[in-house]
Structures are given as C-alpha cells and as structure tokens.
C-alpha positions in Angstrom: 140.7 198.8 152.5 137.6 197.9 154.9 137.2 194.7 156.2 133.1 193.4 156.0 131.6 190.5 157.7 128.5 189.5 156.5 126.1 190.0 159.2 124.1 186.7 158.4 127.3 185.1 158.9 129.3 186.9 161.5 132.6 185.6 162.2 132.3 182.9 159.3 134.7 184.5 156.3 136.0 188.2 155.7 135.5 190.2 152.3 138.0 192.9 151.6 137.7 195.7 149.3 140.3 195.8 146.9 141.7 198.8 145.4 139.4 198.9 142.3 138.8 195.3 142.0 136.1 195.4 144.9 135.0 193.4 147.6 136.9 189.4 147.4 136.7 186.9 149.6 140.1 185.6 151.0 140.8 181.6 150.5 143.6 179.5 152.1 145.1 176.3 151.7 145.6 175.6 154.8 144.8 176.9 158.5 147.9 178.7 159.1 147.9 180.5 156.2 144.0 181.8 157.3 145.5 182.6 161.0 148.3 184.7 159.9 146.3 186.7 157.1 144.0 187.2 159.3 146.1 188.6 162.4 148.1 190.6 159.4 144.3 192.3 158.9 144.1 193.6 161.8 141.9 190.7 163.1 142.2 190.3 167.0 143.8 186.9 168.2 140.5 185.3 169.5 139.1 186.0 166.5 141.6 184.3 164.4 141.3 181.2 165.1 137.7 181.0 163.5 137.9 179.0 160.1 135.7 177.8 157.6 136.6 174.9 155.7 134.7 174.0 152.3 136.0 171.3 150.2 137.3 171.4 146.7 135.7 171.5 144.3 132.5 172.4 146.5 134.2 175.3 147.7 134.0 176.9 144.0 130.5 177.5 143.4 130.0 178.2 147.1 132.1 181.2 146.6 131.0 182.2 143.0 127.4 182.4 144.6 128.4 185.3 146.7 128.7 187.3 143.2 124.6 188.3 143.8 125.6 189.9 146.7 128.7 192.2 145.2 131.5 190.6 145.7 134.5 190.4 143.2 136.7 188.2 143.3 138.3 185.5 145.2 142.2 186.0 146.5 144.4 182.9 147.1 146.7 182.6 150.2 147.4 186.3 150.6 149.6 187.6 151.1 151.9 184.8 150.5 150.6 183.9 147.2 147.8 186.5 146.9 146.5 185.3 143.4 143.3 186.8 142.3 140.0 185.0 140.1 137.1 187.0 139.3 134.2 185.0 140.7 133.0 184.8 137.0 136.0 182.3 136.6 135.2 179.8 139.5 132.6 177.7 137.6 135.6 177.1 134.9 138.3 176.5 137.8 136.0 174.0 139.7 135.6 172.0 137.0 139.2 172.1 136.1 139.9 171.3 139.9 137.6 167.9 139.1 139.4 166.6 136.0 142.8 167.2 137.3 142.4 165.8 141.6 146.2 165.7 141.7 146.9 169.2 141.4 
C-alpha cells in the first residue's frame, strides 16, 4: 500500500491505495482514532497529531468531490471499524446523515 498526500494540501488528510479498491481517504470519529491510525501507518509522531475536522453532513460531499481527482472510496475508523463507501455513495449517506441527526 502507498501512502499519498496531496501536495496542494500537505499534511491535511492521507489517501491509501487499497488492494484493488484504489486510492480512499481515511475518516475518523474521533481524534484518537485519527492519531492511532495514523502512527499504525507508519506516520511519524509529530506528524500525527495533524487533524482535519469537517462536520457532518458537510464532510460528505467534501469528500465525494475528491472522486475527480481518483480517489475511491472513503474508509471509516480503520482499523478499528474499517468500513468502506465508494465515494459514489456519499451524496446518498449525507443525506441520510441529515434526516436521521441522532445516529
């Protein structure tokens, strides 16, 4: 697997390449979650602690936009949870995400 960072936006969010599925970008509920995926990839320690937080439902189509530029899919609190959505799904879950705010 390789490990990209977008040079527009170094430091900002990783995209892995996933065996077959292609690049995703990784997602996490919460800031631990990010820190400890991230030092699991190999990430060094200062690095870690760099985190991007986009708000629901915001954060869907922010995501799905990065389709144009090749990526996949979007993986969920991996590895803990590590569920996948191809990006063509996000428009559908962000609107889901709107009519049910409880979870």
């Amino acid at each position: 697997m390789d490990l990209h960072r977008p040079r527009h936006r170094p430091g900002a969010h990783a995209v892995r390449r996933l065996d077959r599925a292609g690049p995703a970008i990784f997602a996490f509920s919460t800031p631990e979650r990010a820190q400890a995926a991230a030092a699991g990839f190999g990430i060094p320690p200062e690095e870690t602690g760099r985190l991007l937080a986009v708000p629901l439902p915001d954060a869907a189509g922010w995501v799905a936009s990065y389709a144009e530029a090749g990526v996949a899919s979007m993986v969920f609190d991996a590895p803990a949870i590590g569920a996948m959505a191809p990006l063509a799904n996000l428009a559908a879950m962000a609107v889901w995400i709107q009519q049910h705010p409880e979870g």
